[in-house]
Backbone bond lengths (Angstrom), bond angles and torsions (degrees), N, CA, C in turn:
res aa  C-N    CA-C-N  psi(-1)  N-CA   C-N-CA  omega(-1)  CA-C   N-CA-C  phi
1 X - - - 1.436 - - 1.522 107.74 -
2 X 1.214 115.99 127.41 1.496 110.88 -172.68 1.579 107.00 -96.86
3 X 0.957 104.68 164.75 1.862 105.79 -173.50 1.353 105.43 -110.17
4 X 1.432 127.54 132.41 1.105 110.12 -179.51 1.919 103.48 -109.14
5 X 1.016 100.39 140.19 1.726 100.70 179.05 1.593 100.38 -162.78
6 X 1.390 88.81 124.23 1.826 103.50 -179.25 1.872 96.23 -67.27
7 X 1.137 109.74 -50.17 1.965 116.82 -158.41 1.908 83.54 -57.01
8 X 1.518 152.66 -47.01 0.774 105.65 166.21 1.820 142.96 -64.62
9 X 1.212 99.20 -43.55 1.849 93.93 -177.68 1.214 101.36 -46.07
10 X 1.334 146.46 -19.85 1.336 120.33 -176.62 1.610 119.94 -113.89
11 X 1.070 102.30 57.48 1.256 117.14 174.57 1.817 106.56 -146.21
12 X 1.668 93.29 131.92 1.825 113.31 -157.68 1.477 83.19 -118.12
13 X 0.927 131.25 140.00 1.492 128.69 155.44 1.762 109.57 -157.60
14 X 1.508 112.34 174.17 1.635 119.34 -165.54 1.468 89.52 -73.23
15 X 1.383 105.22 146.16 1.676 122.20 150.58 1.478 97.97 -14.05
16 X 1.575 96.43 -87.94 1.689 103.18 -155.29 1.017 115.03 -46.26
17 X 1.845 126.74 -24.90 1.288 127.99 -145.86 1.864 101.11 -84.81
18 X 1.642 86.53 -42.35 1.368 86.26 -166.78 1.614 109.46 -83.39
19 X 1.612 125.44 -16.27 1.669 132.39 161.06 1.819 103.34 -40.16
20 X 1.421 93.85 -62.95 1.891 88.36 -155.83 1.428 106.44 -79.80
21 X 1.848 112.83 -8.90 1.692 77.06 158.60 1.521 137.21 -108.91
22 X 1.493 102.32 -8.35 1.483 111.13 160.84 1.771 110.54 -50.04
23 X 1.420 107.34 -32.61 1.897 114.45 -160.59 2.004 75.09 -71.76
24 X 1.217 91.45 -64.98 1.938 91.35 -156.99 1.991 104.05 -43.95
25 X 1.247 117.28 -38.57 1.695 103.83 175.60 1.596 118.13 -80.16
26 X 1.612 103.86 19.82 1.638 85.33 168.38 1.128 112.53 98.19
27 X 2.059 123.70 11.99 1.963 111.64 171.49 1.621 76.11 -118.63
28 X 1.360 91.68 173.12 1.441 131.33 -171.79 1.887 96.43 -125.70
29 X 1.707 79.56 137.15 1.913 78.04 172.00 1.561 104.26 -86.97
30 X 1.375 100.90 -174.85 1.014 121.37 158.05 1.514 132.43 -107.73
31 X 1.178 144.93 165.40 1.453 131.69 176.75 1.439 132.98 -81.59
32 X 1.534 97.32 1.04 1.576 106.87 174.07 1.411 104.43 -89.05
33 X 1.611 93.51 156.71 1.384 119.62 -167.71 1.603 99.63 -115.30
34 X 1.144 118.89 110.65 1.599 136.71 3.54 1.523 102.70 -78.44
35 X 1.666 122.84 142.56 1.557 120.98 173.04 1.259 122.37 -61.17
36 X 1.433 127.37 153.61 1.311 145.05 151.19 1.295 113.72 -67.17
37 X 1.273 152.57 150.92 1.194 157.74 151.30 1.509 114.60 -85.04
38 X 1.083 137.81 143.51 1.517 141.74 -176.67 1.281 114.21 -147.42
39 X 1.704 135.74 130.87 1.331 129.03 132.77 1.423 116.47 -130.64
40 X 1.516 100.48 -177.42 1.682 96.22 -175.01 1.569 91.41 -117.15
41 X 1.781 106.13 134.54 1.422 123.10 -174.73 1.903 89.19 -96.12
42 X 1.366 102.98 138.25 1.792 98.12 155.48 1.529 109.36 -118.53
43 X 1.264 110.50 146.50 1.383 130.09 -163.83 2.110 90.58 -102.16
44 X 1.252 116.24 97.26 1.449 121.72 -169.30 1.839 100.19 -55.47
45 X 1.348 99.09 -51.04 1.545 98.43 -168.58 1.840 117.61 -56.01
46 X 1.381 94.76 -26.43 1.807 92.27 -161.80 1.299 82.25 -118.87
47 X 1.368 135.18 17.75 1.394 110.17 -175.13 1.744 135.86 44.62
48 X 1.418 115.08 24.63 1.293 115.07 -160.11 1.624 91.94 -116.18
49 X 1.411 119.96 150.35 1.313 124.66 157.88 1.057 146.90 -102.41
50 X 1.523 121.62 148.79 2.053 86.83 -159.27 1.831 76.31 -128.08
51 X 0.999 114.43 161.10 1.347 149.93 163.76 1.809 118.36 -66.78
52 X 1.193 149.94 111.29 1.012 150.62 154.74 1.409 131.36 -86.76
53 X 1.339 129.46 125.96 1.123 112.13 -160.14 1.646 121.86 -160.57
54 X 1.871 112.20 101.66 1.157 120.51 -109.28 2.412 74.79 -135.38
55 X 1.258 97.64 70.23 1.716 118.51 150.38 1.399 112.06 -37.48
56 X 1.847 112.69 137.01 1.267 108.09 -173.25 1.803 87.76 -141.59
57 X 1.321 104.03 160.81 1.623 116.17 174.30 1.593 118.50 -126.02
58 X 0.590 84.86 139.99 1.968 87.27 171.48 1.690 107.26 -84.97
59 X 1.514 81.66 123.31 1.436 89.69 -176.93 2.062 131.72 -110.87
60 X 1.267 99.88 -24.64 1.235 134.73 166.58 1.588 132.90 -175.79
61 X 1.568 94.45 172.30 1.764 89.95 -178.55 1.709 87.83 -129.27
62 X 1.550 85.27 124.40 1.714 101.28 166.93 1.437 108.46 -111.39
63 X 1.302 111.23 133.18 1.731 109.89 170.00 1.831 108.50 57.89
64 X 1.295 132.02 34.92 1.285 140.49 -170.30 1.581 107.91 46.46
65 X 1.301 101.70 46.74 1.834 106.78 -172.97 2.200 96.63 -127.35
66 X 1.542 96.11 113.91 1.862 78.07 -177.59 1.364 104.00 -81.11
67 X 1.429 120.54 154.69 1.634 120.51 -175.91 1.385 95.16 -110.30
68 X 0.889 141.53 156.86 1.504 175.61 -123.21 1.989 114.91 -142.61
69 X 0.906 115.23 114.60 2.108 108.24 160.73 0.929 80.76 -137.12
70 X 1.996 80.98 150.22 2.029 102.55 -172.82 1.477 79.47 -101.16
71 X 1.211 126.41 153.51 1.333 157.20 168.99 1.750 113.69 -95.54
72 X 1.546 127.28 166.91 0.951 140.85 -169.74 2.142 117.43 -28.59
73 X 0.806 108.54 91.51 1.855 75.15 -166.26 1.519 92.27 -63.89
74 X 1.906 110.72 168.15 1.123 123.91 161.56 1.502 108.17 -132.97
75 X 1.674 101.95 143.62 1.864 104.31 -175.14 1.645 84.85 -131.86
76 X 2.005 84.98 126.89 1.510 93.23 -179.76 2.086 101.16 -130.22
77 X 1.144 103.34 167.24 1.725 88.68 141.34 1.316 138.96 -44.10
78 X 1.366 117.99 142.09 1.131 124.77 -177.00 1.777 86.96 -89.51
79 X 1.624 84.93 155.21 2.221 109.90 -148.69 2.072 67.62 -82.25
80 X 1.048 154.07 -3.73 1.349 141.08 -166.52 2.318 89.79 -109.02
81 X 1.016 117.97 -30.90 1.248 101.06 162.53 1.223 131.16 -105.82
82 X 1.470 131.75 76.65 0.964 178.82 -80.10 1.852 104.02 -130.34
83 X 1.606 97.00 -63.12 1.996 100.05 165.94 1.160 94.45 -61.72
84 X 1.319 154.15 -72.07 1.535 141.74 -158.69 1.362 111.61 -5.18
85 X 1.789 107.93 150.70 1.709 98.75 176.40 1.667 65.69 -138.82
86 X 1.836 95.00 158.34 1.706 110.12 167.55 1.704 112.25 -54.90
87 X 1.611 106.25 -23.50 1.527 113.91 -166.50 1.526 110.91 -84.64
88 X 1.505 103.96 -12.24 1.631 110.77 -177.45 1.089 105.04 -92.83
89 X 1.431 136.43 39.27 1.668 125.12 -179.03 1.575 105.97 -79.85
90 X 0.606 112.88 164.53 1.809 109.19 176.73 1.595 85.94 -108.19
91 X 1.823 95.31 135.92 1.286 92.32 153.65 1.541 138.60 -67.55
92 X 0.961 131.59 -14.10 1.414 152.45 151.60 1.415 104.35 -23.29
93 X 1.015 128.41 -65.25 2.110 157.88 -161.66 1.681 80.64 -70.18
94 X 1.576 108.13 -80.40 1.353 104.23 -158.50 1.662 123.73 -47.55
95 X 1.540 115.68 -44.51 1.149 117.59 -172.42 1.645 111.30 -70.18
96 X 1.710 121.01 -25.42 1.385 128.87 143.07 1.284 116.29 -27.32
97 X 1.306 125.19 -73.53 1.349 134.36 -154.96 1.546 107.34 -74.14
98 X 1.789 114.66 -17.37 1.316 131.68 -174.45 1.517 98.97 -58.01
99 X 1.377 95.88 -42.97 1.831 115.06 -134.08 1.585 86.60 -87.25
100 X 1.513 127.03 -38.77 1.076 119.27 -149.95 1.582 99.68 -84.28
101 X 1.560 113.83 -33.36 1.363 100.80 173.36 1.352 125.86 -76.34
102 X 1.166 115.93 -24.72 1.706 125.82 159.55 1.329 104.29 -22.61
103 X 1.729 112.88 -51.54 1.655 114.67 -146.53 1.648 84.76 -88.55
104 X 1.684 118.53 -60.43 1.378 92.35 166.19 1.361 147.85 -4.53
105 X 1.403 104.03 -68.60 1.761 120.76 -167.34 1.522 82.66 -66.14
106 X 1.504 133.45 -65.22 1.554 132.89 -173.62 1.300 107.69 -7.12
107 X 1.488 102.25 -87.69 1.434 127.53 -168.74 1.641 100.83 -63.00
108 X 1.211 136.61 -7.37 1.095 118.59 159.95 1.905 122.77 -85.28
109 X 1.602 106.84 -11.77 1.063 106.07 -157.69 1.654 109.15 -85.28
């Protein structure tokens, strides 16, 4: 399920800037160039986990510094819950995952 939120696409920031604070709330990159962002959300009530997953682009180089835009996030099942459908998200999870990138973009702004 992809998330749609304008407050991310518009936010440019340095490599590093935007690495150490996605690392400090808990995603892990990935090794592609440009990284993906990832964490795992748990849903307390159903016990189920969903996957977060927070794509970045290269957008320019200022001052020999590359800047960073986060791209679409997507929140799916975690590949370990297997019955999951994209349509079974609880709204509960989603408006979570709303909130948490909200605070993201914040602290980036």
């Amino acid at each position: 399920m992809k998330l749609r939120m304008k407050t991310l696409s518009s936010v440019a920031r340095p490599y590093g800037q935007i690495d150490r604070l996605l690392k400090s709330q808990g995603f892990r990159s990935t090794h592609n160039y440009p990284p993906t962002y990832d964490t795992k959300i748990r849903d307390i009530a159903s016990g189920q986990v969903y996957r977060l997953k927070v794509p970045t682009y290269l957008t320019e180089k200022k001052y020999k510094e590359e800047y960073l835009q986060l791209d679409e996030p997507v929140l799916e099942p975690d590949s370990n819950n297997r019955c999951q459908s994209l349509s079974n998200i609880p709204d509960s999870v989603v408006f979570a995952v709303h909130e948490k990138l909200e605070e993201i973009v914040s602290y980036l702004k």
